[in-house]
C-alpha positions as a printed NumPy array, in Angstrom:
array([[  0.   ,   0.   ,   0.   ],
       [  1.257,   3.436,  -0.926],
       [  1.339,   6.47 ,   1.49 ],
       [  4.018,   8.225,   0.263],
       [  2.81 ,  11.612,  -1.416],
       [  1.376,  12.402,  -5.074],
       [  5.37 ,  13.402,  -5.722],
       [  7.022,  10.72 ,  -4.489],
       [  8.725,   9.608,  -6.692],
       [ 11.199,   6.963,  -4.8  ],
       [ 12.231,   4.191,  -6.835],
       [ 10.259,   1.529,  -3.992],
       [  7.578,   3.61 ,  -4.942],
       [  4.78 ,   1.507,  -6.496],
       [  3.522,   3.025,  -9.921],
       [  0.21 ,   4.472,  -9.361],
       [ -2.733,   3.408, -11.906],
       [ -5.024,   5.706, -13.35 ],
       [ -8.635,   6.315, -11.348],
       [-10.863,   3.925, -12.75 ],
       [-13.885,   5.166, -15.123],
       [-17.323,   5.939, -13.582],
       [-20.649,   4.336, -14.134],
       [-21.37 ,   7.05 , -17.043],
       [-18.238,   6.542, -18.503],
       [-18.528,   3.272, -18.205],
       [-21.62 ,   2.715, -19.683],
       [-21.402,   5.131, -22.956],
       [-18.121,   2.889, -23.414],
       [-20.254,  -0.113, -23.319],
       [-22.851,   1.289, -25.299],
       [-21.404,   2.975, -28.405],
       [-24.717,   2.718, -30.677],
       [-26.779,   4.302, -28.081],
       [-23.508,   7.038, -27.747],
       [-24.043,   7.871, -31.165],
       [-27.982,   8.017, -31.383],
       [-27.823,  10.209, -28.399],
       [-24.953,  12.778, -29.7  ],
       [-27.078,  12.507, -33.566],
       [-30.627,  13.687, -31.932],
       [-28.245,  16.372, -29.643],
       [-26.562,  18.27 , -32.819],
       [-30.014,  17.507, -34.724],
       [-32.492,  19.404, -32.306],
       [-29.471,  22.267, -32.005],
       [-29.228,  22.319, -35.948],
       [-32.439,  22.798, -37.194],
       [-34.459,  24.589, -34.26 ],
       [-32.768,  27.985, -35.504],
       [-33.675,  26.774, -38.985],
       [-37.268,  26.415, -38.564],
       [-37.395,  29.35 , -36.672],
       [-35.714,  31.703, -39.36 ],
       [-38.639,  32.412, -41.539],
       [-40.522,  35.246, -39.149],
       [-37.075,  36.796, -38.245],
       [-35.714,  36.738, -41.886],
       [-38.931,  37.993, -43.505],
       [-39.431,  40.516, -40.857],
       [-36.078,  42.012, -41.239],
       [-36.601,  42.394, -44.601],
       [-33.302,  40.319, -45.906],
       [-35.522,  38.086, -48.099],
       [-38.524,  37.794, -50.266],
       [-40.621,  35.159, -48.338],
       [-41.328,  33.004, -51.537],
       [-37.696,  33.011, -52.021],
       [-37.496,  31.663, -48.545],
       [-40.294,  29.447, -48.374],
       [-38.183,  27.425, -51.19 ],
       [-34.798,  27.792, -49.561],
       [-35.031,  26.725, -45.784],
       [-36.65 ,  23.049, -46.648],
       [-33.731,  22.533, -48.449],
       [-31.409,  24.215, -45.875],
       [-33.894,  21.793, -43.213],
       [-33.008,  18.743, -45.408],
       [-29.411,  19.279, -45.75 ],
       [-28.701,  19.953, -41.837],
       [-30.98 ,  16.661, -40.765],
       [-28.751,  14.509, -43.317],
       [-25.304,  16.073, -41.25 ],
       [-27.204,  14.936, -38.21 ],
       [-27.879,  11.845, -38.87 ],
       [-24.943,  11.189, -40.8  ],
       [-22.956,  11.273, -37.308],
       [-25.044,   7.758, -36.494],
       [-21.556,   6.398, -38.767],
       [-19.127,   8.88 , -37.918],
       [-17.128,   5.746, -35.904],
       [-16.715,   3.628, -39.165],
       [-16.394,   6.423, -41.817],
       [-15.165,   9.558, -39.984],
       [-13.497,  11.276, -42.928],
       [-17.184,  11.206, -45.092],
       [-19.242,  12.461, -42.397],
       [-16.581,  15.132, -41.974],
       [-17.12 ,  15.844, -45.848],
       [-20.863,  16.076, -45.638],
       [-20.869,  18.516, -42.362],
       [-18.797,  20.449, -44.658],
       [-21.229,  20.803, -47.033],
       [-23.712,  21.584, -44.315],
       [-21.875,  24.799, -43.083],
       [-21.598,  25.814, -46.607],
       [-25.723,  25.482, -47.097],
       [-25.571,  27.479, -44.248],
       [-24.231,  30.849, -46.669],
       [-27.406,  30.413, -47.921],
       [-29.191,  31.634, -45.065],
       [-30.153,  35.399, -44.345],
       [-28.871,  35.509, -41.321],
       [-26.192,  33.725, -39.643],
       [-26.601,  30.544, -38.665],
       [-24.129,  27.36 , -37.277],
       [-23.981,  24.437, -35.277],
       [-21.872,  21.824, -33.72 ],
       [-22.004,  19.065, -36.505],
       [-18.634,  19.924, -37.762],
       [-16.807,  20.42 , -34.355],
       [-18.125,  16.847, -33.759],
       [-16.939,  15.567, -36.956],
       [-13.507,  16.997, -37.039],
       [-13.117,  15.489, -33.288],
       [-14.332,  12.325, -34.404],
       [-11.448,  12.438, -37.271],
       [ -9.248,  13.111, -34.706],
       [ -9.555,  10.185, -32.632],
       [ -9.9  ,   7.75 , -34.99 ],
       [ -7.788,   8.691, -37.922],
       [ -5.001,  10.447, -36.415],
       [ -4.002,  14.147, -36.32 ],
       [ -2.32 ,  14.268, -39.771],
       [ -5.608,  13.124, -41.465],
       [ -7.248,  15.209, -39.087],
       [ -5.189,  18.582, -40.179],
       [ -5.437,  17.709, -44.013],
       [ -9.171,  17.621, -43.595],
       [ -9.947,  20.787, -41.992],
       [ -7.484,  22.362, -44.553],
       [ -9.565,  21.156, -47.409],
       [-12.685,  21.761, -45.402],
       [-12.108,  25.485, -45.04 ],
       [-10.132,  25.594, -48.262],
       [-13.514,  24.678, -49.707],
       [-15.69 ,  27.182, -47.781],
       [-13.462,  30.528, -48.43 ],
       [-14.052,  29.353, -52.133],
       [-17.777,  29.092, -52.241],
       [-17.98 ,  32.368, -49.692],
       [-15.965,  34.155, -51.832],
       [-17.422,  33.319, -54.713],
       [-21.133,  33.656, -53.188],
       [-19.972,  37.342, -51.744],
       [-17.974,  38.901, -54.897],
       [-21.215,  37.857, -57.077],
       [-23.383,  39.394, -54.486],
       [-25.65 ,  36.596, -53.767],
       [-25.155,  36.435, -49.901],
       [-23.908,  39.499, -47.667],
       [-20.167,  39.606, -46.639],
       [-21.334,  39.754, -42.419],
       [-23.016,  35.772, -43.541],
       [-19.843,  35.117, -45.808],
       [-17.546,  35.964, -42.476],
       [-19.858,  34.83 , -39.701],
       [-19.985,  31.132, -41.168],
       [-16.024,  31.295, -41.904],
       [-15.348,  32.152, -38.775],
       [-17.862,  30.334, -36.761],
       [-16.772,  26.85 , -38.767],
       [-13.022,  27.683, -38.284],
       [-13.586,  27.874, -34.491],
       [-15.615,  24.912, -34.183],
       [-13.167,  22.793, -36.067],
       [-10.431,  24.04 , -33.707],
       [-11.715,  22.972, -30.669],
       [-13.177,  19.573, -32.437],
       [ -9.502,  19.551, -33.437],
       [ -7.876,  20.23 , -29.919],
       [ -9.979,  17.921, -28.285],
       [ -9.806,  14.881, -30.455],
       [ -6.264,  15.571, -30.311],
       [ -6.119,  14.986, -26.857],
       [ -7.851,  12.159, -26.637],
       [ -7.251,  10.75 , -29.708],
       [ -3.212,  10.169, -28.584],
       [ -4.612,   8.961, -25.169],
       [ -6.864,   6.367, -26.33 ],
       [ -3.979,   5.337, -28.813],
       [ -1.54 ,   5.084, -26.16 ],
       [ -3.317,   3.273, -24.049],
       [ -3.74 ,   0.796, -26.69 ],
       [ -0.358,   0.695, -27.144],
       [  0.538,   0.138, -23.38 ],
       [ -2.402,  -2.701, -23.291],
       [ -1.36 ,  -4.568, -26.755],
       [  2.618,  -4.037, -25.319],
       [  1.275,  -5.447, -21.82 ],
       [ -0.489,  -8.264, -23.983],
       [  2.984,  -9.233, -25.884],
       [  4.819,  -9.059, -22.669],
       [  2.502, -11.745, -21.501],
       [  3.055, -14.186, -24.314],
       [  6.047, -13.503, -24.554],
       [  6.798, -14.363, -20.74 ],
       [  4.437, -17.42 , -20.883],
       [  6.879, -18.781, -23.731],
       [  9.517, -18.127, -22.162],
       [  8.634, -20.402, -19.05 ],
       [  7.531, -23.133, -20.898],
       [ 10.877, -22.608, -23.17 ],
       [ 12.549, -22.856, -20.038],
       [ 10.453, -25.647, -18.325],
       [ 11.261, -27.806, -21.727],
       [ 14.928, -26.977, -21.6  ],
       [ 14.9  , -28.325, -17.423],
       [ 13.173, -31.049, -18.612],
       [ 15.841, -32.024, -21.237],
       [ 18.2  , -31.427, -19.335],
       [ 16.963, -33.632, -16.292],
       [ 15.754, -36.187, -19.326],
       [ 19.323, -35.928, -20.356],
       [ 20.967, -36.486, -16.63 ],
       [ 18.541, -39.033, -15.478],
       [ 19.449, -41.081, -19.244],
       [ 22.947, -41.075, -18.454],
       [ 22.602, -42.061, -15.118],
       [ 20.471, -44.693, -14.986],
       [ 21.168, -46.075, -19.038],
       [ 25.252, -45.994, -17.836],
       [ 24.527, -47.561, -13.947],
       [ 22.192, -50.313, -15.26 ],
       [ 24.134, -51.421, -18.251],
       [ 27.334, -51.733, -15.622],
       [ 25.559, -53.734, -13.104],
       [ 23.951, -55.916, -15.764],
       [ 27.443, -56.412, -17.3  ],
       [ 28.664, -57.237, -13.997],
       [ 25.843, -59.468, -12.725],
       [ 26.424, -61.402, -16.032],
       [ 30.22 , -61.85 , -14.976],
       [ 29.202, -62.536, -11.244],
       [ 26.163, -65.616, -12.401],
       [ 28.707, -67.26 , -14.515],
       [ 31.672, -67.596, -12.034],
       [ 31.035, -70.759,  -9.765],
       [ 33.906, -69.446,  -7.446],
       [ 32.888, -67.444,  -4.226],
       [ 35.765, -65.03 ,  -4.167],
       [ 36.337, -64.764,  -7.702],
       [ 32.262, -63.674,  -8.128],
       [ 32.871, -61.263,  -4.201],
       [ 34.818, -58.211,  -6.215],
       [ 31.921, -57.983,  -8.915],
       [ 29.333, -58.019,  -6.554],
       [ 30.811, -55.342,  -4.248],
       [ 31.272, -53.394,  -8.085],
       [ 27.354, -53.977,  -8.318],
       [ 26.704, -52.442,  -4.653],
       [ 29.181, -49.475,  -5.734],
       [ 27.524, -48.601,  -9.092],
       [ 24.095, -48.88 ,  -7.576],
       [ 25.037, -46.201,  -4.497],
       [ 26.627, -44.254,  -6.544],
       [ 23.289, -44.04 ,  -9.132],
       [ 21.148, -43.363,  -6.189],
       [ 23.362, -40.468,  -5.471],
       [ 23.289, -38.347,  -8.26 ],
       [ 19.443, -39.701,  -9.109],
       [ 18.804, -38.204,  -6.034],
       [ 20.51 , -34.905,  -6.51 ],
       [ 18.895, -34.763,  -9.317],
       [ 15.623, -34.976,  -8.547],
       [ 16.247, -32.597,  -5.707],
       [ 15.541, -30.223,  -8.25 ],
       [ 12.208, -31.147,  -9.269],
       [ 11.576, -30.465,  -5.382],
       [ 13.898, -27.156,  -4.349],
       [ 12.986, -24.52 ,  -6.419],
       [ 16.156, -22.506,  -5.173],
       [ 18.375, -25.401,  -5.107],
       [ 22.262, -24.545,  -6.151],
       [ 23.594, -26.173,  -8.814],
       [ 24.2  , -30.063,  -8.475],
       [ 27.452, -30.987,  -7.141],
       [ 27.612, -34.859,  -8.002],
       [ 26.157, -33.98 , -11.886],
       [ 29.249, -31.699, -12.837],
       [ 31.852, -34.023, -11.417],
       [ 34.125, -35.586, -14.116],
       [ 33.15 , -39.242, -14.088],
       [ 35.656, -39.97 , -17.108],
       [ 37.905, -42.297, -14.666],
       [ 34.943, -44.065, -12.822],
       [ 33.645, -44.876, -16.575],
       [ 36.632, -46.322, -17.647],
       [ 37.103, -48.349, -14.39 ],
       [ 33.819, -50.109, -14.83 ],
       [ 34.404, -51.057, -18.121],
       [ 37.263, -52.765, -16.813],
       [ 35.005, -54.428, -13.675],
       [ 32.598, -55.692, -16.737],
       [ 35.849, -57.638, -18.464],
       [ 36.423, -54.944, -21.3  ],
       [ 40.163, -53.843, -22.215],
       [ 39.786, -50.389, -21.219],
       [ 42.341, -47.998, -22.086],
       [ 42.18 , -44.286, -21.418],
       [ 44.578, -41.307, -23.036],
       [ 44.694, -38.174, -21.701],
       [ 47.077, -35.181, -23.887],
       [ 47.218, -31.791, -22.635],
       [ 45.806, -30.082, -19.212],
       [ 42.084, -30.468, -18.722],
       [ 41.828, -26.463, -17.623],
       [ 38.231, -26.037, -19.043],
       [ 35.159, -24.524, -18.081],
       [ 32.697, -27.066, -15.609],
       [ 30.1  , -27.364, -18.868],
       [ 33.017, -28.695, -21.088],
       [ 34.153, -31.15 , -18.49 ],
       [ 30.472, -32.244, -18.166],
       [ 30.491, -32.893, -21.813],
       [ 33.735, -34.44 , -22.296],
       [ 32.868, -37.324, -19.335],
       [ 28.796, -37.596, -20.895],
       [ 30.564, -38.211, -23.782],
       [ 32.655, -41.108, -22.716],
       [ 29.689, -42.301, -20.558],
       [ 27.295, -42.755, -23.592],
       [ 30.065, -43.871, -25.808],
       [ 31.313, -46.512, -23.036],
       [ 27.868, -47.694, -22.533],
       [ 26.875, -48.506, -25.924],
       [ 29.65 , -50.423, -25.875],
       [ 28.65 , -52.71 , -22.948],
       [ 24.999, -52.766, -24.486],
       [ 25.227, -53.204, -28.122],
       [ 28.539, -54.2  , -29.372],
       [ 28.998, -57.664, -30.514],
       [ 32.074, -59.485, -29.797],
       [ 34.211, -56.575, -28.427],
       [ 37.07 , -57.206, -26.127],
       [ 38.511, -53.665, -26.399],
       [ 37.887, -50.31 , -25.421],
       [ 39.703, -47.02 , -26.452],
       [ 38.839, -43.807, -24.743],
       [ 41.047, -40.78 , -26.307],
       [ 40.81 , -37.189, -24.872],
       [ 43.127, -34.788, -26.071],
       [ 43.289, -30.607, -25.179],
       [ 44.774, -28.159, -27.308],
       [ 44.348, -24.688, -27.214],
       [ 41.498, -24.492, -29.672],
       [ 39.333, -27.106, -28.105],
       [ 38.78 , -30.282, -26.598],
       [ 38.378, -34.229, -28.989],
       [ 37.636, -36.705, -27.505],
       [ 36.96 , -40.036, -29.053],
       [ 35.625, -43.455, -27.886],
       [ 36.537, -46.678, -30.401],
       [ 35.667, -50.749, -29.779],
       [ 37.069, -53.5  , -31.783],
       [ 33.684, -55.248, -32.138],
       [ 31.821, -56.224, -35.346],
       [ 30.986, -53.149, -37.122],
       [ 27.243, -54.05 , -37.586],
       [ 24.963, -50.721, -37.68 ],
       [ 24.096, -49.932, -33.555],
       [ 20.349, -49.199, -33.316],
       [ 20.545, -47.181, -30.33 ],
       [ 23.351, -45.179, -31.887],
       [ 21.049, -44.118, -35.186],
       [ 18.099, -42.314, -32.764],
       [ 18.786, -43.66 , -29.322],
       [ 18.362, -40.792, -26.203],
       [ 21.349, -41.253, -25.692],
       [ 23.593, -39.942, -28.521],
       [ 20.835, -37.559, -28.795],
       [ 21.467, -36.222, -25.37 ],
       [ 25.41 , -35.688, -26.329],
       [ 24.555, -34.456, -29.403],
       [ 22.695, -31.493, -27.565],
       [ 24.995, -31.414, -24.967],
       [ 27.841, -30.9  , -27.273],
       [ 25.768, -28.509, -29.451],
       [ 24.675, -26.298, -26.698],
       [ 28.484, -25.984, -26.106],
       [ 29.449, -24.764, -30.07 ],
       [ 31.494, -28.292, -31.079],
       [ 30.098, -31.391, -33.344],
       [ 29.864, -34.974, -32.79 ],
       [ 29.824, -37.529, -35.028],
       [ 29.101, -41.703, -34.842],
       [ 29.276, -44.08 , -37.071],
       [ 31.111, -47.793, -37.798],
       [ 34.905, -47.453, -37.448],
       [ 37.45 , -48.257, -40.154],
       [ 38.091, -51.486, -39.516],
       [ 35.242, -52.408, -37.208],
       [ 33.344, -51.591, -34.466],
       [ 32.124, -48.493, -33.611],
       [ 33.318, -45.142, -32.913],
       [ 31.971, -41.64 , -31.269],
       [ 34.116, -39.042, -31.928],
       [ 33.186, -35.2  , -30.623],
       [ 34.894, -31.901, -30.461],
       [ 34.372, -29.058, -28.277],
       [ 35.727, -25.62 , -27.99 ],
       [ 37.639, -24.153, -25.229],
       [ 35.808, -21.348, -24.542],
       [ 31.818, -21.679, -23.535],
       [ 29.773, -19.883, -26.517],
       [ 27.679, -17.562, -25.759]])
């Protein structure tokens, strides 16, 4: 709740909304129809009340023969009901009912004594508002372009009096003013607050895909570490269980169970940090998932009777994400390995740093027979986007001799 003053202007300060409208406002905004029909019979029963009451005046003044008259004000009648009603559409066509109450104020030379009304102050603010100012100054230019022509005209040939010619000039040129002015004003107000409401609306969608750009990338990403995890872990221990039901010797079977036991704490461990994040919304960033599990990879190969060997060239001094890659890498490659390959006996895991960037590579010797996994598996798919994300490329495919080979590269330097 604010209490600070109107001119506080703090930045804790909460922005303060605009007073709400009232229940007239509210209603002629809900009922534009009615709006119009009520603003039409207005400017009608000002319009042509002086009308009908200009025969006695004009004919008593002597400024015009009364049969002259008595044919000129129906038509001067006519003309200034059409104007009126014409304002029923001034909302969908502003600019044409502009152009007819022009030609109303110019009947109105016509009359022998001056006359007016509000039809065009009501068009030109109805111009205003809904066609902009620049359509709105380009109209009343060729609107009182057009009546100095015909009241010139009408004056030099001596068919209407000069105080007529200059009271209708005049009269027009103020009414289209303050129509002017005021739909001006409101006009750029009721645009800008569609502006602010259509920018609030984008801001909305906008932030709604962004969370659900973000919830899919989390979910990936978990998808991702909860693949490797459990895809790596299970493979191991079923690689190792394997190994353990076929030895018939106690102690020689003890080592690959206690291996078993090892790999299935340690998958509990980092299932459970990550799904610590599906629970703690301001959880820090998971220790056990950015570890470098390159080593423990290659050792359980080894526990699950591969020939494991592992090359490291150059100093591993990369950023956490690349290390993350490098070992996911090794993990999937490994693993398919211990799933899929037939008849290997031999695995090569090479990971070299240079100062451009980071290849590592992970070769078997077994039968070079197409992996299935490999072509659309989660798994290579995870690395691919893992090694995407971090600007390198990965390739797999059947080696050159045989078996199978996953070969990635990754730069240095985290892109942006």
């Amino acid at each position: 709740m604010i209490t600070g003053s109107r001119g506080d202007a703090s930045p804790e300060a909460e922005p303060r909304l605009p007073r709400p409208p009232g229940v007239l406002r509210r209603f002629w905004a809900r009922h534009p129809v009615l709006t119009d029909i009520a603003i039409a019979g207005f400017c009608l029963l000002l319009s042509v009340a002086p009308v009908v009451a200009l025969p006695d005046r004009a004919v008593a003044d002597d400024r015009i023969d009364p049969q002259t008259w008595d044919r000129i004000w129906p038509v001067l009648a006519s003309v200034v009901i059409l104007g009126s009603f014409a304002l029923l559409v001034r909302r969908r066509n502003p600019v044409g009912v502009f152009a007819i109450t022009v030609l109303v104020a110019a009947a109105y030379l016509f009359s022998p004594v001056s006359l007016g009304g509000p039809l065009v102050g009501i068009a030109t603010y109805t111009v205003a508002v809904y066609r902009g100012n620049r359509v709105c100054l380009i109209a009343v230019g060729a609107g009182l372009s057009l009546l100095v022509v015909v009241a010139g005209a009408l004056g030099f040939s001596g068919i209407i009096a000069p105080d007529i010619a200059w009271n209708v000039l005049i009269g027009e040129a103020l009414l289209m003013l303050i129509g002017g002015l005021v739909g001006a004003n409101v006009g750029g107000r009721k645009r800008y607050v569609e502006a602010l409401i259509a920018h609030s609306r984008r801001l909305l969608v906008e932030r709604d895909q962004q969370a659900q750009l973000a919830a899919a990338a989390e979910r990936e990403r978990i998808a991702r570490e909860l693949h490797d995890i459990v895809a790596h872990s299970l493979t191991v221990m079923v690689a190792l269980a394997e190994g353990v039901a076929a030895s018939k010797d106690a102690a020689q079977a003890r080592p690959g169970a206690e291996a078993i036991s090892a790999t299935g704490r340690e998958a509990l461990r980092d299932m459970r940090a990550t799904l610590g994040v599906l629970r703690d919304t301001d959880a820090a960033p998971l220790a056990p998932l950015v570890r470098d599990t390159t080593a423990e990879t290659v050792a359980s190969a080894r526990a699950a009777g591969f020939e494991t060997h592992l090359t490291v060239v150059g100093e591993p001094d990369v950023p956490t994400a690349t290390r993350l890659a490098v070992s996911r890498i090794v993990q999937e490659g490994v693993t398919n390995v211990l799933r899929h390959a037939r008849a290997a006996t031999r695995i090569d895991v090479d990971i070299r740093y240079t100062d451009e960037g980071v290849t590592v590579s992970v070769v078997d010797d077994g039968l070079s027979a197409p992996i299935p996994s490999a072509a659309g598996g989660f798994g290579l798919q995870g690395v691919r986007e893992r090694v995407e994300l971090a600007g390198g490329t990965v390739t797999a495919g059947p080696g050159e001799q045989r078996g199978w080979t996953v070969r990635a590269w990754l730069p240095r330097e985290e892109q942006g």
